[in-house]
C-alpha positions in Angstrom: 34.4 -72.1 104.8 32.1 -69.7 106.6 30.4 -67.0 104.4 31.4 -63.4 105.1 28.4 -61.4 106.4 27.7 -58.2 105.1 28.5 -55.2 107.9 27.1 -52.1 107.9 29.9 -50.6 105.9 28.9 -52.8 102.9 25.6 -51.8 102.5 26.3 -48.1 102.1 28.5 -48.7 99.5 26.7 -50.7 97.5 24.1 -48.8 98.0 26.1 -45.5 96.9 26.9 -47.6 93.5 23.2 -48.7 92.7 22.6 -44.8 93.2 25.4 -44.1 91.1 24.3 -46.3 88.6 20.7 -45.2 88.7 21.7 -41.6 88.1 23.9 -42.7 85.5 20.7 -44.1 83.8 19.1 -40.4 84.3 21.7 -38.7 82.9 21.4 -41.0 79.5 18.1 -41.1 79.5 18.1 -36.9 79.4 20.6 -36.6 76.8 19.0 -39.0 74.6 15.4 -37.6 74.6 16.8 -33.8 75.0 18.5 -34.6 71.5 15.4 -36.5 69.9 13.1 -33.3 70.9 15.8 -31.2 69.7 16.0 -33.3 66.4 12.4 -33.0 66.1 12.1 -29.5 67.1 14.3 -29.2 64.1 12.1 -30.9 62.0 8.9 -29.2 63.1 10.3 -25.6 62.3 11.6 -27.1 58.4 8.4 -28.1 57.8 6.2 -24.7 59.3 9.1 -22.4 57.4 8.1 -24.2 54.1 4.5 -24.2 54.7 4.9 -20.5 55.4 6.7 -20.0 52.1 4.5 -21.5 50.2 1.6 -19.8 51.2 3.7 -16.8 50.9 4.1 -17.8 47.2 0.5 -18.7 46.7 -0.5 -15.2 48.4 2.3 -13.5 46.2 0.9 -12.2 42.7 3.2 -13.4 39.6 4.5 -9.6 37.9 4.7 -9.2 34.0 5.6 -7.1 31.9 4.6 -6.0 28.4 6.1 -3.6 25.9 4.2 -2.1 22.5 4.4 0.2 19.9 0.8 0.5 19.1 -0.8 3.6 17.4 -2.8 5.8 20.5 -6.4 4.3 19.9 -4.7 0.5 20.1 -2.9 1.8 23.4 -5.9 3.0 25.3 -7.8 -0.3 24.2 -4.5 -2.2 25.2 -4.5 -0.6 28.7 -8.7 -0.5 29.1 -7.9 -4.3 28.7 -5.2 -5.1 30.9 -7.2 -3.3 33.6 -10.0 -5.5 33.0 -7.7 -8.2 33.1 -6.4 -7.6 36.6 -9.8 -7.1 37.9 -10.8 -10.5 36.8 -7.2 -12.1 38.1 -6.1 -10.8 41.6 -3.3 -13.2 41.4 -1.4 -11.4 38.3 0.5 -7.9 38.3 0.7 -6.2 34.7 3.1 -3.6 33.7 3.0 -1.9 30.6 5.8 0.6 28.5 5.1 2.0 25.4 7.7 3.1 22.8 7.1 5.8 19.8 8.5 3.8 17.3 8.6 -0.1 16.1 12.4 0.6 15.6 13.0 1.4 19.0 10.8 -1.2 20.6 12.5 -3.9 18.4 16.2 -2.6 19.6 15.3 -2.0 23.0 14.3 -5.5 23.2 16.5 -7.4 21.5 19.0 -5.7 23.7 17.3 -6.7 27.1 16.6 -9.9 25.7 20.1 -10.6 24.7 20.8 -9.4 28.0 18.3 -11.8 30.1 15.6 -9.6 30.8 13.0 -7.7 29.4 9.3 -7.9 29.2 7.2 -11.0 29.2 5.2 -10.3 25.9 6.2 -7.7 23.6 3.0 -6.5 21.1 4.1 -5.0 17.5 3.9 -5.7 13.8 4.1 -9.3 13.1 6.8 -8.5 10.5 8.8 -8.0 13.7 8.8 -12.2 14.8 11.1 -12.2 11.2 13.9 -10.4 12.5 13.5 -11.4 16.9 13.6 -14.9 15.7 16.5 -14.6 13.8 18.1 -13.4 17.1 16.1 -16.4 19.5 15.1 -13.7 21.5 11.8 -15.0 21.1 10.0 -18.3 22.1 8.3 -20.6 19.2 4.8 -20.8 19.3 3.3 -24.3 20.3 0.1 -25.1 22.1 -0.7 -21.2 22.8 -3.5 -20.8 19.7 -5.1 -22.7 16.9 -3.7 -21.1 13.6 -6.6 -22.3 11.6 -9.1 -19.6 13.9 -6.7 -17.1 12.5 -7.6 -15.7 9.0 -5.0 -16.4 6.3 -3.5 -13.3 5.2 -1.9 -13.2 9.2 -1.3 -16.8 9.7 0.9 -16.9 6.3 3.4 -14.3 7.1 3.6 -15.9 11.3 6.4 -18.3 10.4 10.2 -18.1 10.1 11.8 -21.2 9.2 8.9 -23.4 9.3 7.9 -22.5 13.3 5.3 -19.7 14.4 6.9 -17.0 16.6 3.7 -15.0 17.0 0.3 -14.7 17.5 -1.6 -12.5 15.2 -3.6 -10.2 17.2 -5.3 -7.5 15.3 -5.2 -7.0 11.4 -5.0 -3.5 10.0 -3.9 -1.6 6.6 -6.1 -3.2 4.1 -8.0 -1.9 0.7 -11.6 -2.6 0.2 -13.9 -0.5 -2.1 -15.7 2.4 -0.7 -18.7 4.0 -2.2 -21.3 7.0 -1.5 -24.3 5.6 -0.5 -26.6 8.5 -1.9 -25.1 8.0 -5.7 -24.7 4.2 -5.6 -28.2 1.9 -5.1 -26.4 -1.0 -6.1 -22.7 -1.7 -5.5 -21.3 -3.8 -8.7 -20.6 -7.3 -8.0 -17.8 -7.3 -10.5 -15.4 -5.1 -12.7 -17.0 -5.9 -15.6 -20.4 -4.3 -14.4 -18.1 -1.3 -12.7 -17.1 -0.7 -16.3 -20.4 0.0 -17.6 -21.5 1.5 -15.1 -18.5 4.5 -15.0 -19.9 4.9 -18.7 -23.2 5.8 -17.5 -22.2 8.3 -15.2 -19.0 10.1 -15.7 -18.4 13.8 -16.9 -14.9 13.8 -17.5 -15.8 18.1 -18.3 -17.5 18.4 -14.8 -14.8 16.0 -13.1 -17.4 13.4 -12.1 -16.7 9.7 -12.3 -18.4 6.6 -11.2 -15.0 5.2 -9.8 -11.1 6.4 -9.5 -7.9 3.6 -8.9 -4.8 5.4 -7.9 -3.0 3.7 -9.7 0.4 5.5 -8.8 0.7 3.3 -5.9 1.7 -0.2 -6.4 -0.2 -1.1 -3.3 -3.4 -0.3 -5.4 -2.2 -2.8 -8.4 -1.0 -5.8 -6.6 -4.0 -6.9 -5.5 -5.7 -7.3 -8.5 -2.4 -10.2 -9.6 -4.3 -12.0 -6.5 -7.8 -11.7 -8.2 -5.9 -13.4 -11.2 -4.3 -16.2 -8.9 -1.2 -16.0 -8.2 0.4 -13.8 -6.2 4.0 -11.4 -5.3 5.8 -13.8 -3.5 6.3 -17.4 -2.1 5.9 -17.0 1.7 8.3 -20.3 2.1 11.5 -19.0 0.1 11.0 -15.5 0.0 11.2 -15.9 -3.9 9.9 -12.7 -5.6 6.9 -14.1 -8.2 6.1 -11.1 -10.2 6.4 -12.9 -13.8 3.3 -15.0 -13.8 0.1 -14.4 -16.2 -1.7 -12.9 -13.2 0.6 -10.4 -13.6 -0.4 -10.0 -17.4 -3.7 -9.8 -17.1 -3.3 -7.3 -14.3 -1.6 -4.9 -16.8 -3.8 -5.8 -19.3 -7.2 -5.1 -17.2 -5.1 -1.6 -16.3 -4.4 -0.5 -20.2 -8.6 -1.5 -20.3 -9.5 1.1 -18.1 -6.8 3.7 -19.0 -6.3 3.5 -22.2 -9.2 1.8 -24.0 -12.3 2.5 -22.0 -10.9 5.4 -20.9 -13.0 5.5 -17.9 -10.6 7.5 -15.6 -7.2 10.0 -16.2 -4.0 8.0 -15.4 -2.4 11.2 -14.0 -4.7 11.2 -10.5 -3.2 10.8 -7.4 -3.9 9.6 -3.7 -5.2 13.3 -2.0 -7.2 14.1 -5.2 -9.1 11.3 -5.9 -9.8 11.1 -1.9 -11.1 14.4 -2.1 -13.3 13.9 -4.9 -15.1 10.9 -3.2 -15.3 13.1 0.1 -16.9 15.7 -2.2 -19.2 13.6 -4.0 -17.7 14.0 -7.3 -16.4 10.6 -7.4 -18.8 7.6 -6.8 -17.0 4.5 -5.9 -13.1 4.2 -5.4 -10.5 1.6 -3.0 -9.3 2.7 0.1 -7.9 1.6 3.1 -9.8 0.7 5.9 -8.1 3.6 7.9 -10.0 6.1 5.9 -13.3 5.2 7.5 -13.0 7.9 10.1 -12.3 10.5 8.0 -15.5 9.8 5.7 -17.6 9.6 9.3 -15.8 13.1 10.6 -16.7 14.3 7.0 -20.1 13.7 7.3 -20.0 11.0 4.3 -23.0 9.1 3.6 -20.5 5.9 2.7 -20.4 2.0 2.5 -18.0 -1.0 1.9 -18.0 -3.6 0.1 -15.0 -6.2 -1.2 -13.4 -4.9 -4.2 -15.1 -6.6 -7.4 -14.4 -9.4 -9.0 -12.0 -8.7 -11.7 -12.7 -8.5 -15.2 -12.8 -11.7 -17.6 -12.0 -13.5 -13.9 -13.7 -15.1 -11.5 -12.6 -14.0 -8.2 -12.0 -10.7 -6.1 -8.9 -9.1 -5.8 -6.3 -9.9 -2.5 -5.3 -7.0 -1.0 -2.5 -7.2 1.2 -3.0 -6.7 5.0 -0.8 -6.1 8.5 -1.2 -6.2 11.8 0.1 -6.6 15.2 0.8 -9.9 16.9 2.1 -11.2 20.2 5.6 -12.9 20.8 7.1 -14.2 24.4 10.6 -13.9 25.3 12.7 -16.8 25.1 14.3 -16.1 28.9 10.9 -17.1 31.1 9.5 -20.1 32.4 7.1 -20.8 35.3 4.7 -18.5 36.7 5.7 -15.5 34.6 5.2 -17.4 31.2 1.9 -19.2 32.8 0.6 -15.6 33.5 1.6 -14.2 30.0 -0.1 -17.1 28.5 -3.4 -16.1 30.5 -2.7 -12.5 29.4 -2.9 -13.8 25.8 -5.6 -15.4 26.1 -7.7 -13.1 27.6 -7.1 -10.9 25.2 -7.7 -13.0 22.4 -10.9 -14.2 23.3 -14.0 -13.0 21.2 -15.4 -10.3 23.9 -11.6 -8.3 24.2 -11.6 -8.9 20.0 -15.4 -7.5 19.8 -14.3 -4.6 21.9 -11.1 -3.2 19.9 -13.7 -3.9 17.1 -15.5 -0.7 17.9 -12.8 1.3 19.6 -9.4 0.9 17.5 -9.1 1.1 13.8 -8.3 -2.3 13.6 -10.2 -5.8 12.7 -10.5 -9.2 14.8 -7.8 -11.6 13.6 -10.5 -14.1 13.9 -12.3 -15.8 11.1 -15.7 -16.0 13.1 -15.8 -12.6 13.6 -17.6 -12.1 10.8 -20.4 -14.5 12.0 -21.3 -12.6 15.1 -24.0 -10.6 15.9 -21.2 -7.8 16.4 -20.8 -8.0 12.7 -24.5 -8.7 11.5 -25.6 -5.6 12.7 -22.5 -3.5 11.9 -22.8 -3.5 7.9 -19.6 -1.5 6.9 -18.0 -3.9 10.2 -18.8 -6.9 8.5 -18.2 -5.9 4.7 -14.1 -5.0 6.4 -14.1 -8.8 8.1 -15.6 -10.0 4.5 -12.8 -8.3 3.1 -10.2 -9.2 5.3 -11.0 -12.9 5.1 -9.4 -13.2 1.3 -6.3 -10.5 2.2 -3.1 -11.8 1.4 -0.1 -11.3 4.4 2.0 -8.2 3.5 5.9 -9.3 2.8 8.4 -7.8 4.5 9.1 -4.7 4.4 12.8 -5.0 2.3 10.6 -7.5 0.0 7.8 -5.1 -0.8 9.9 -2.0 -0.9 11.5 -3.4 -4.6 8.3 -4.5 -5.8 6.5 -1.5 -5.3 9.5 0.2 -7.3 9.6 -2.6 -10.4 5.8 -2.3 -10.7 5.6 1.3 -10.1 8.3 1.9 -13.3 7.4 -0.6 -15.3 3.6 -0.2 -15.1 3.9 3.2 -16.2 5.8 2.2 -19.3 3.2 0.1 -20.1 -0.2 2.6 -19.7 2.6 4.9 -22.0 2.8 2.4 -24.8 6.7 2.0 -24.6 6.3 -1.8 -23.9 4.2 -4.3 -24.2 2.4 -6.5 -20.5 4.4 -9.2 -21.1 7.7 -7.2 -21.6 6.8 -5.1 -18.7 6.4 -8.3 -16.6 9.8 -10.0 -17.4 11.2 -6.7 -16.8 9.7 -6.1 -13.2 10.7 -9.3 -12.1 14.3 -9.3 -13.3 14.2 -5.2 -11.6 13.0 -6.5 -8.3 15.6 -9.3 -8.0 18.5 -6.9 -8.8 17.3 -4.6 -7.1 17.0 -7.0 -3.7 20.2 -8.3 -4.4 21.7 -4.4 -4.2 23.1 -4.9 -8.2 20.8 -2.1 -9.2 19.3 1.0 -7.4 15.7 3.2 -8.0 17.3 5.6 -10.0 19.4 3.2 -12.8 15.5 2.3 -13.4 14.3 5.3 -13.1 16.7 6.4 -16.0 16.0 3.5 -18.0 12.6 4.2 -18.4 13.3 7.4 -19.4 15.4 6.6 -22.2 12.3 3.9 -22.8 10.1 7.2 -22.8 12.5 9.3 -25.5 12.7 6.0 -27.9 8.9 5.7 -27.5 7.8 9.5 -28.2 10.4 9.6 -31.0 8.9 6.5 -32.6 5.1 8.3 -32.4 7.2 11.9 -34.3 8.0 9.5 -37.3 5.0 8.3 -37.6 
């Protein structure tokens, strides 16, 4: 069989299918590459948008807030601080609010809390962390601070239900002895020595005396069941502790002074036995630490010291103490609770601490403080840390408010002879129970020791 030759006509269409094909080939080729770049393309402009965005987070300062309540001296340090703070870190944005009352900070919080939002930090009396963590509107307290740089008083009243829900900040409110420094060479190292010394100098005609307790303030007797050792209240229960033998002897040292020495009138209040220490009339008396501007506006040649050791003791009375602490909010994470933390930090560290030292009527919270050279060459500065050191944390306020009232009774029954310290003490512990409980109001004591008054004055007529 003879093989077919290819004509003319052949060639042109195989060569219009080899072109067909080849332009086939093209066309595939296109597609596929046009949807690879395209694909990468994609991939390119992910990658720059989250690039950009995180710079754009990294350029972006993290914005906090902070609420307080603080008293006008703490609120110019507080902002003089958070200034210095944002000058130091470009990356973090601080906004402040202050409210008039602790009441109204506390509601206004727990309310925006509750809510979601609020501030970052909120800066009041620690007593507060009682009642925000009751609500978990606030964050325990882990890693943020060592407790054990904190002095005692303020660490012991940080806790509800066995976790820390703030950060003691400043301390504040505290008795220590005060004494004119042109009438007194040496301050007595215990009450004993005080003793003898009031005999020395007082005029009881000319209204002179070497040293005046008001005694018509509880706040001025408790310490002195501290100096004794034991104390108002167990910090873990809330138990109210008032019948102990501290609180014996306390009345007992009391009826020495009032009734058997005799070295001051019982019937002295607050304003007048300030006055008479501002006039020089009065040598030595305990006050609170917020009285030391008024002695430096009144021109008074003054000193502190720790109030003595107490008689036929060993160790100096515990005043109680207060202050303001820091507590986060439960609803941040992240950056924000990052930046409070730095915030915190900042401001706890010993250069912010040795500033509000000298500008605020407040105390460092720190037990070093009283070690610096700060300190060391601020005499009446380190006599208030010495002081605070041994303070004892201030219960809350519903606590203290019925023991004030059962001491403040019953005490005066006692300096008047109608009962005996040991009655007086069963007595005040068995008033402040029922009286936290809401069984018994102020005023069904108040008429008790009336009728205790009539039984006694009766007794003295038939005599």
């Amino acid at each position: 069989m003879k093989k077919r030759r290819l004509t003319l006509k052949d060639l042109k269409i195989l060569t219009i299918i080899l072109a067909v094909i080849i332009l086939a080939a093209a066309l595939f080729s296109c597609k596929t590459f046009g949807q690879k770049t395209s694909e990468e393309n994609t991939e390119n402009v992910a990658e720059s948008t989250a690039a950009q965005e995180q710079q754009q987070s990294e350029l972006s300062p993290t914005e906090i807030n902070i609420w307080d309540s603080v008293n006008p001296k703490e609120r110019i340090a507080l902002m003089d601080s958070i200034e210095d703070f944002m000058g130091l870190n470009s990356a973090v944005i601080i906004n402040s609010r202050h409210f008039r009352s602790d009441e109204e900070l506390l509601d206004q919080f727990e309310a925006a809390s509750l809510a979601g939002s609020g501030p970052e930090i909120l800066l009041s009396r620690i007593e507060a962390a009682q009642r925000l963590a009751a609500s978990s509107v606030i964050r325990p307290i882990e890693s943020e601070i060592d407790y054990t740089s904190i002095v005692a008083g303020l660490n012991e009243i940080s806790s509800f239900n066995g976790k820390k829900y703030v950060i003691p900040f400043r301390a504040m409110d505290f008795l220590m002895l005060f004494y004119n420094k042109d009438l007194v060479s040496t301050v007595p190292g215990d009450f004993a020595s005080l003793i003898e010394y009031c005999k020395e100098v007082n005029k009881p005609k000319e209204q002179i005396y070497g040293f005046l307790l008001n005694s018509k303030e509880p706040d001025w007797i408790i310490p002195f069941i501290g100096g004794y050792q034991d104390w108002i209240i167990d910090y873990n229960t809330n138990s109210i502790t008032l019948n102990s033998q501290s609180t014996v002897k306390t009345l007992e040292f009391l009826v020495k002074i009032f009734n058997e020495d005799k070295i001051q009138p019982f019937d002295i209040e607050y304003e007048e036995i300030n006055n008479s220490f501002k006039s020089g009339n009065t040598h030595m008396i305990i006050n609170g630490n917020w009285a030391m501007d008024e002695y430096r506006e009144a021109k008074l040649n003054f000193g502190v010291a720790k109030i003595p050791v107490v008689w036929e003791g060993f160790k100096n009375p515990t005043p109680m103490i207060d202050g303001i602490g820091f507590m986060l909010n439960t609803n941040y994470y992240g950056d924000k609770l990052e930046a409070a933390k730095k915030l915190i930090w900042y401001l706890m560290s010993e250069d912010v601490q040795a500033s509000w030292n000298l500008s605020t009527q407040t105390v460092s919270v720190l037990k070093n403080a009283v070690d610096s050279s700060q300190a060391k060459d601020n005499p009446i500065l380190q006599a208030a840390m010495e002081q605070v050191k041994i303070c004892r944390g201030k219960p809350k306020e519903d606590v203290i408010r019925v023991i004030r009232d059962a001491i403040r009774i019953n005490f005066e029954n006692v300096i008047k002879g109608n009962i005996t310290p040991q009655e007086a003490v069963l007595k005040m512990q068995e008033d402040a129970i029922k009286l936290k409980s809401g069984n018994l109001k102020v005023e069904e004591i108040t008429q008790d020791s009336l009728l205790n008054t009539d039984t006694g004055t009766a007794k003295e007529i038939s005599k």
